[in-house]
N, C-alpha and C positions, 0 to 999 in steps of 0.2 A: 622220776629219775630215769635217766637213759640206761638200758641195760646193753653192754658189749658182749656180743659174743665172740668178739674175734681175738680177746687177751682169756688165757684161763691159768690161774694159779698153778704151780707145779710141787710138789711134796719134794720131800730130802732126797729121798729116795731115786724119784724120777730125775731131781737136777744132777746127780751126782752120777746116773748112767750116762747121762747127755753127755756131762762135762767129760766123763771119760774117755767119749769118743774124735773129741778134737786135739788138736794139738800144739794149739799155740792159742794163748788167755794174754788179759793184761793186767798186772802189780799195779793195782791206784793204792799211792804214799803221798805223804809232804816230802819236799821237798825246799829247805828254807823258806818256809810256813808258806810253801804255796803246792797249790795238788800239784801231782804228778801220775802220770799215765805210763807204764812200759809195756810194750810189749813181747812176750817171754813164751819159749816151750817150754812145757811142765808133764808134769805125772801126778794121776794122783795114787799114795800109797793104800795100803790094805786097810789101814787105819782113818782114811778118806782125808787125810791132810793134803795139801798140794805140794806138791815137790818141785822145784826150782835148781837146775844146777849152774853156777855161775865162779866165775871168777874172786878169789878171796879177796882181791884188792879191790873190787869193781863198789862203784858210787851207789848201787842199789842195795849190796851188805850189809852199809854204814850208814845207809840212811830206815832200811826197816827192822835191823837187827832187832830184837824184841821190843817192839810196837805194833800195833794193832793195823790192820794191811786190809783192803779188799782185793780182790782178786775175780776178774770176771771174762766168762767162755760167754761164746754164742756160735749162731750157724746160723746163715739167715737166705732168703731166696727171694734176690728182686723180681722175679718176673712172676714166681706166684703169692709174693708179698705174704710170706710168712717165714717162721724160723721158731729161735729159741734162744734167752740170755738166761745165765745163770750168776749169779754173784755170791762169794763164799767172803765170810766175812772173819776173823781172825787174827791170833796173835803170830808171828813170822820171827822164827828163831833157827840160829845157823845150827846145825848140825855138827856138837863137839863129841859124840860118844862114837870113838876108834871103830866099833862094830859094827854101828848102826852105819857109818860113813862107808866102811868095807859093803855092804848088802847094798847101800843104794849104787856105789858104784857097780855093783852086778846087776839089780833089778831097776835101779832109778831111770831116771830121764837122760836123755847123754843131751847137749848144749848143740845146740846149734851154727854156734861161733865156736871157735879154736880155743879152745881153757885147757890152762897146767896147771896142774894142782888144785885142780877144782874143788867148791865148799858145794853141799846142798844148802838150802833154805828150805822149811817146812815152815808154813800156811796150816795152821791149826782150821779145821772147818768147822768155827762154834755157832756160827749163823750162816745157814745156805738158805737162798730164797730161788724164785727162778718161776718167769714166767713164760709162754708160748705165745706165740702170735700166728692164728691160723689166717689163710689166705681170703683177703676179700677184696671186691670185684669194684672198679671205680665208681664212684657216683658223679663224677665232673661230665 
């Protein structure tokens, strides 16, 4: 069997520094039983959930309200062909507790687009995987 050394597995730990340091992932859902792709800036909290702050009316709400959501960061560098994907895998529920709402509006993510009355969504991180792709040199 061919051994790669240019993918190597990344622990919780390690995916969840990475992913901290980007700032903008993307929500893969269904949407009317077919995937869906957004791309979203986030936060992750202290409790390593992902945080989303969005629009309370917006189609993304209503479509992952508590259901089961991936969610996936990378960084990647074409000219030395390597990087890093992390994918967190999780249940995504709006944020109804008054206080916990009050704190992220202090320490959460602020939205990137223009929202009133903004909801958060929390990405529970029950499964994070994530692996690296160090730089290798063409063979063509």
């Amino acid at each position: 069997m061919f051994k790669n050394d240019a993918f190597r597995a990344l622990d919780r730990q390690e995916c969840l520094r990475l992913l901290a340091k980007v700032p903008v992932g993307r929500v893969v859902y269904t949407r009317q039983a077919l995937p869906a792709v957004l791309p979203v800036n986030f936060s992750l909290d202290a409790d390593t959930s992902v945080v989303l702050r969005t629009s309370p009316d917006s189609d993304l709400v209503r479509a992952i309200d508590g259901v089961v959501v991936g969610f996936e960061g990378d960084e990647f560098d074409a000219a030395t062909r390597s990087g890093w994907s992390v994918v967190v895998t999780g249940r995504a529920t709006v944020v109804t507790d008054p206080a916990e709402h009050e704190r992220l509006s202090q320490e959460g993510p602020v939205s990137w687009m223009p929202v009133r009355d903004a909801v958060f969504v929390r990405i529970e991180s029950e499964l994070v995987t994530g692996r690296e792709l160090r730089g290798t040199r063409s063979v063509w």
